[in-house]
N, C-alpha and C positions, 0 to 999 in steps of 0.2 A: 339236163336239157339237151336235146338233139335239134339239130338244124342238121342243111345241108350240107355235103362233103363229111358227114361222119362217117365213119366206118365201125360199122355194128359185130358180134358174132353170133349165129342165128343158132338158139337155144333146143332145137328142134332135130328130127331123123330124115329132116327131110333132104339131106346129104350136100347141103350147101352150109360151108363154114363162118364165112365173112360178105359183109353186102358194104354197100354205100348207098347212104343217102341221098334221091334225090330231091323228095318234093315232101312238106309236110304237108296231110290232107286235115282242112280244115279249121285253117287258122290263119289270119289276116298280117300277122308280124308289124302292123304298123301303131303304135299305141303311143298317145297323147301328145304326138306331133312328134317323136321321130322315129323315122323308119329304118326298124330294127330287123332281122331275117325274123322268121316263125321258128318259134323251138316248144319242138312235143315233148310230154311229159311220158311217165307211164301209165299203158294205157289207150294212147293215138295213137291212129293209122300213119302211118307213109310207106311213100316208092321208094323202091332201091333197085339198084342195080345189085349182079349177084359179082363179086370181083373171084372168088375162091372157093369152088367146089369139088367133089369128089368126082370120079372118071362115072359112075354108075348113079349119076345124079339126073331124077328127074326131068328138071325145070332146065327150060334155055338159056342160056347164057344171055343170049340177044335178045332178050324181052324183058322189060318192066312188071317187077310184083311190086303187092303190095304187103306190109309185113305190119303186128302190133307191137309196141313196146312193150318188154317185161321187165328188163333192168336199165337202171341209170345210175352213172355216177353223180350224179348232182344230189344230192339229200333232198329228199318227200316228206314235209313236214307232217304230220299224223294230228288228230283233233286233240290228243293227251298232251300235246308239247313235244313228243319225242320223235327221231330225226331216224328213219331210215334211208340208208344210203350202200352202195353195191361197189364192186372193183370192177366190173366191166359195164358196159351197154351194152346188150342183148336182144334182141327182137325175134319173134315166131315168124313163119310165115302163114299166109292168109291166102286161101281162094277167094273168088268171083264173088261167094255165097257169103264170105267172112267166115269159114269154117278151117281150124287148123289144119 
């Protein structure tokens, strides 16, 4: 599960290593009376900020993307009963279009 203040490593060439979490898009976080943060699974959107990039890196530093999850360390339960689950959290990044 990712909420905010994670720090992700972004699985991709797009020459940024490490991001932070800002905002989960899409998800209300408040369920059955108490209010919990929003935590995306694999899969959801969110913002990050970029904290860790390469010198020949595209993307601004000073601007808000948005990235999809591809790995979590939380275990993904699967419809057979069996549990997959990863060593890091991971996320791509994502243009305007949602195109990698």
């Amino acid at each position: 599960m990712i909420q905010q203040e994670t720090i992700l490593s972004i699985a991709d060439n797009s020459g940024v290593k490490s991001a932070l979490c800002i905002k989960v898009l899409g998800r209300s976080g408040s369920r059955k009376g108490k209010d919990t943060l929003p935590a995306a699974s694999v899969g959801d959107v969110i913002c990050v900020a970029i904290k860790k990039s390469l010198p020949n890196c595209q993307l601004d530093d000073k601007k808000v993307h948005k990235c999809v999850i591809v790995r979590t360390k939380y275990p993904i339960r699967r419809a057979d009963g069996s549990y997959v689950r990863f060593d890091s959290n991971a996320a791509v990044m994502i243009d305007a279009d949602g195109n990698p």
